[in-house]
Backbone as CSV, one residue per row, in Angstrom:
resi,resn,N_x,N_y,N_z,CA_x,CA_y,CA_z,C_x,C_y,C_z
1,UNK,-2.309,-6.912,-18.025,-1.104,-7.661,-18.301,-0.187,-6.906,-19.258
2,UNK,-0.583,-5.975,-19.689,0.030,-4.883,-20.740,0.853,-4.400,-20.193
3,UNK,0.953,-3.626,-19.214,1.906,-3.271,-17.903,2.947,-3.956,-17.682
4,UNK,2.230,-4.920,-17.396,3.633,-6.372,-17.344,4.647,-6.422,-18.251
5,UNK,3.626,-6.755,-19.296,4.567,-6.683,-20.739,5.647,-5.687,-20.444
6,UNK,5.214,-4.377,-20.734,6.072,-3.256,-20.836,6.965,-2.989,-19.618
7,UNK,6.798,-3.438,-18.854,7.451,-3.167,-17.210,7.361,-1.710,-16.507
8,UNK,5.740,-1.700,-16.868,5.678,-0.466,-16.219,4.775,-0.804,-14.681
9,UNK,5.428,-1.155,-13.696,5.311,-1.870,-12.860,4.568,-0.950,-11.456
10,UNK,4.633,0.552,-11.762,3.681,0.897,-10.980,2.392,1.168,-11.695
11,UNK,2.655,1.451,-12.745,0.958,1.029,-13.112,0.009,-0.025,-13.085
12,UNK,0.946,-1.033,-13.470,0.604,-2.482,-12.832,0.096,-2.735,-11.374
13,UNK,0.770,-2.007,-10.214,0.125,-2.015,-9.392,-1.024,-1.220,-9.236
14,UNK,-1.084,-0.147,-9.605,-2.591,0.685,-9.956,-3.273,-0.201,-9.924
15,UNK,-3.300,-1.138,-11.178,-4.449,-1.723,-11.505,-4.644,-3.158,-10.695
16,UNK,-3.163,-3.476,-10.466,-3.829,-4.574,-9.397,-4.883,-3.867,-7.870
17,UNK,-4.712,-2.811,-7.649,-5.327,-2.098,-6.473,-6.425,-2.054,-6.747
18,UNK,-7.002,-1.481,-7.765,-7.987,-1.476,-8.481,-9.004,-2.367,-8.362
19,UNK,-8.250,-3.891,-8.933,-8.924,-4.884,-9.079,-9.344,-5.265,-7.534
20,UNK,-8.532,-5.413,-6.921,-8.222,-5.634,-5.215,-9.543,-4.932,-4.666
21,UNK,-9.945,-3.741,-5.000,-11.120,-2.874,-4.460,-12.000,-3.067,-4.641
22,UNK,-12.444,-4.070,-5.686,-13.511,-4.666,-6.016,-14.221,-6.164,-5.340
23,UNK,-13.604,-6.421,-4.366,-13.039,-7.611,-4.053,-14.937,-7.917,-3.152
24,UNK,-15.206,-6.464,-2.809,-16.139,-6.594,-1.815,-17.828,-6.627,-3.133
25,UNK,-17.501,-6.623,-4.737,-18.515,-6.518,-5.313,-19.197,-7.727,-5.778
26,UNK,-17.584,-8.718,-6.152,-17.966,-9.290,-7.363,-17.488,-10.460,-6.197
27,UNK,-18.204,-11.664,-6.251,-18.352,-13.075,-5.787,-16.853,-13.222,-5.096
28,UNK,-16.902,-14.225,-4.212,-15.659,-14.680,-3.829,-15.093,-15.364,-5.323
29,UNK,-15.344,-16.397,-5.762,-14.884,-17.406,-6.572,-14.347,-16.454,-8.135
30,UNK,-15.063,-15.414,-8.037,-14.339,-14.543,-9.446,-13.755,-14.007,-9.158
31,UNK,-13.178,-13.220,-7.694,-12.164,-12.774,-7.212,-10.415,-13.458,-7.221
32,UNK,-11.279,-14.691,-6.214,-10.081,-15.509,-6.797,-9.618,-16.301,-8.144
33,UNK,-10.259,-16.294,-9.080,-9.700,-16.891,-10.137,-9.180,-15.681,-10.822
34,UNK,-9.244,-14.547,-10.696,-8.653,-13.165,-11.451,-7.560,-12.972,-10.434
35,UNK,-7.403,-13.100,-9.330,-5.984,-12.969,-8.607,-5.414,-14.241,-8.947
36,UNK,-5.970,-15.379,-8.842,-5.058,-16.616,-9.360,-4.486,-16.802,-11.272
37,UNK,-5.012,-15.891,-11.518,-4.895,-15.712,-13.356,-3.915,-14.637,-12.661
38,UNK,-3.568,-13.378,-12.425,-2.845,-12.369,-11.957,-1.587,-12.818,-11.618
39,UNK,-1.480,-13.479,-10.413,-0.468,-14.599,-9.889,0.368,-15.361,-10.990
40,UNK,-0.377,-16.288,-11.385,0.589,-17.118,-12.600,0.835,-16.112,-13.529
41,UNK,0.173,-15.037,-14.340,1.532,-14.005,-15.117,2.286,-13.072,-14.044
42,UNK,2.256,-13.031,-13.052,3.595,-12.595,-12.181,4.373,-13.340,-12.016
43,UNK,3.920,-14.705,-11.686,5.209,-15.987,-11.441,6.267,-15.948,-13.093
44,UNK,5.098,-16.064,-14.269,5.907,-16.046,-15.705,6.468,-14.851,-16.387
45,UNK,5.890,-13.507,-16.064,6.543,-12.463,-16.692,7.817,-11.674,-15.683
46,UNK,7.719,-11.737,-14.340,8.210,-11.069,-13.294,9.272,-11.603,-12.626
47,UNK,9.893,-12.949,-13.470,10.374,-13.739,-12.613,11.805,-13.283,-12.436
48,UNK,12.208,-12.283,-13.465,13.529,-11.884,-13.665,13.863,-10.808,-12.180
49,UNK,12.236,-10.207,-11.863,12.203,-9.138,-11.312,11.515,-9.127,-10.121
50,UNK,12.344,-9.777,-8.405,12.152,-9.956,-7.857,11.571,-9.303,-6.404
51,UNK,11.854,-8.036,-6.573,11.300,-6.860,-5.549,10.205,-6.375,-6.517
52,UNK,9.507,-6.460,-8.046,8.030,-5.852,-8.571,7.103,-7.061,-7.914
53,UNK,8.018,-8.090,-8.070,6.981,-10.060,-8.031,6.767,-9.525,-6.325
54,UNK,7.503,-9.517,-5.312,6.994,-9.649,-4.087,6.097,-7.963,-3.321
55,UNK,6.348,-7.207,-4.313,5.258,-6.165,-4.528,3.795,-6.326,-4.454
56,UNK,3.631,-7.172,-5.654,2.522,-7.558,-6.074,1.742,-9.042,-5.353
57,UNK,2.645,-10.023,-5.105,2.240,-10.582,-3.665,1.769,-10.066,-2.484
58,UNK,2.771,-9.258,-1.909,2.333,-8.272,-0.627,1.459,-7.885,-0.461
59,UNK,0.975,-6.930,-1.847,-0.482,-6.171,-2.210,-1.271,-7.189,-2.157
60,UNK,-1.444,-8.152,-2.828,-2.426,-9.131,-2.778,-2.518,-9.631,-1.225
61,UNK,-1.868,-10.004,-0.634,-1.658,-10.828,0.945,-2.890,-9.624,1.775
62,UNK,-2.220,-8.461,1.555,-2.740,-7.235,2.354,-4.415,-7.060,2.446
63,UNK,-5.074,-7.283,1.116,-6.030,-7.087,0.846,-7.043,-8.628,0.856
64,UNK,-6.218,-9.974,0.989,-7.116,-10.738,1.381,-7.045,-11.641,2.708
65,UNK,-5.474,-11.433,3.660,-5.968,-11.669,4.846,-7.438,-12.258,5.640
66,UNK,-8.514,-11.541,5.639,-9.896,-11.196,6.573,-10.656,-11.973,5.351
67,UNK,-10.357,-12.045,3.935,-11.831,-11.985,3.199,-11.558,-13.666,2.520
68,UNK,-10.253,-13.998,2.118,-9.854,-15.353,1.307,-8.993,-16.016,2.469
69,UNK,-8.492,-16.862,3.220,-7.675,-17.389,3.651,-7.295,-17.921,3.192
70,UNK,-8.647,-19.308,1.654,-7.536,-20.108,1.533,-6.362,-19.657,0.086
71,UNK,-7.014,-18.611,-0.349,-6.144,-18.187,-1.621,-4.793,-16.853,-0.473
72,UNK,-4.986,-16.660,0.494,-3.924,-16.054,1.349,-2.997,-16.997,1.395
73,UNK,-3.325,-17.711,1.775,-2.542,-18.701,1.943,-1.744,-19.552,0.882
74,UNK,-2.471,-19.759,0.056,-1.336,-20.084,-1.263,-0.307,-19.303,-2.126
75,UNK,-1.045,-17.643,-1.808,-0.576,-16.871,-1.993,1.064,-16.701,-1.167
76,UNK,0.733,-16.966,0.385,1.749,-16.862,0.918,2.678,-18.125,0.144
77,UNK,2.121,-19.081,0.179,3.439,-20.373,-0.211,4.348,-19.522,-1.629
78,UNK,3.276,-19.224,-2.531,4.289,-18.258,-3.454,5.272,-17.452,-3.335
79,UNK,4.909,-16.876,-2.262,5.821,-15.628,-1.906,7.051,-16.158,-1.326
80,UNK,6.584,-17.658,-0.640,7.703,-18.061,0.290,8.814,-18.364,-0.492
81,UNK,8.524,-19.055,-1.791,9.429,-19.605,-3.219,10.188,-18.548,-3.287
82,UNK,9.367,-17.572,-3.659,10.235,-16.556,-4.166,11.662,-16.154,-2.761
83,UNK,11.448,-15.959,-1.637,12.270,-15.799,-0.590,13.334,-16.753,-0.665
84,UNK,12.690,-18.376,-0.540,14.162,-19.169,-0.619,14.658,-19.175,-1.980
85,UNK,14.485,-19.218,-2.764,15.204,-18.466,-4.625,16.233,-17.529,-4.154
86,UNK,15.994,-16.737,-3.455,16.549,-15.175,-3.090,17.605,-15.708,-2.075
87,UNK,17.418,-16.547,-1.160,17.742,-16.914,-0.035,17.802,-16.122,0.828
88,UNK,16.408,-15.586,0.942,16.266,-14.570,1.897,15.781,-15.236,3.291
89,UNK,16.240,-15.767,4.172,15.463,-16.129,5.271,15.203,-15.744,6.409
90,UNK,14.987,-14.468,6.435,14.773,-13.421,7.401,13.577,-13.045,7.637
């Protein structure tokens, strides 16, 4: 979350990748509560910064597709917020 802080936003993704790679070690249920802890400081620190926030969604979407559906899936409703905010509806 240090990253965040500072807005150094590809390192931030480093380490979200990172975490993401682990996905196949450590339990489903600690996976998702460290992407759902991840998530809410992207929704609160990132909010100014709308192409790092749907970065870091994407990455997340990418990597749990096959393994979480139902945190894909909430994941997606997030992402969707962020689109109509933007009024992106494409």
């Amino acid at each position: 979350m240090v990253a965040m802080q500072l807005g150094q936003f590809q390192k931030m993704i480093d380490y979200q990748k990172r975490m993401l790679a682990m996905t196949n070690v450590v339990s489903k249920q600690q996976i998702s509560d460290a992407i759902s802890k991840v998530q809410d400081q992207i929704q609160k620190k990132l909010g100014e910064n709308p192409n790092e926030t749907k970065a870091m969604y994407e990455l997340i979407l990418n990597n749990l597709k096959a393994s979480d559906q139902r945190l894909w899936f909430a994941t997606c409703c997030r992402l969707a917020k962020i689109y109509l905010h933007d009024k992106n509806y494409a």
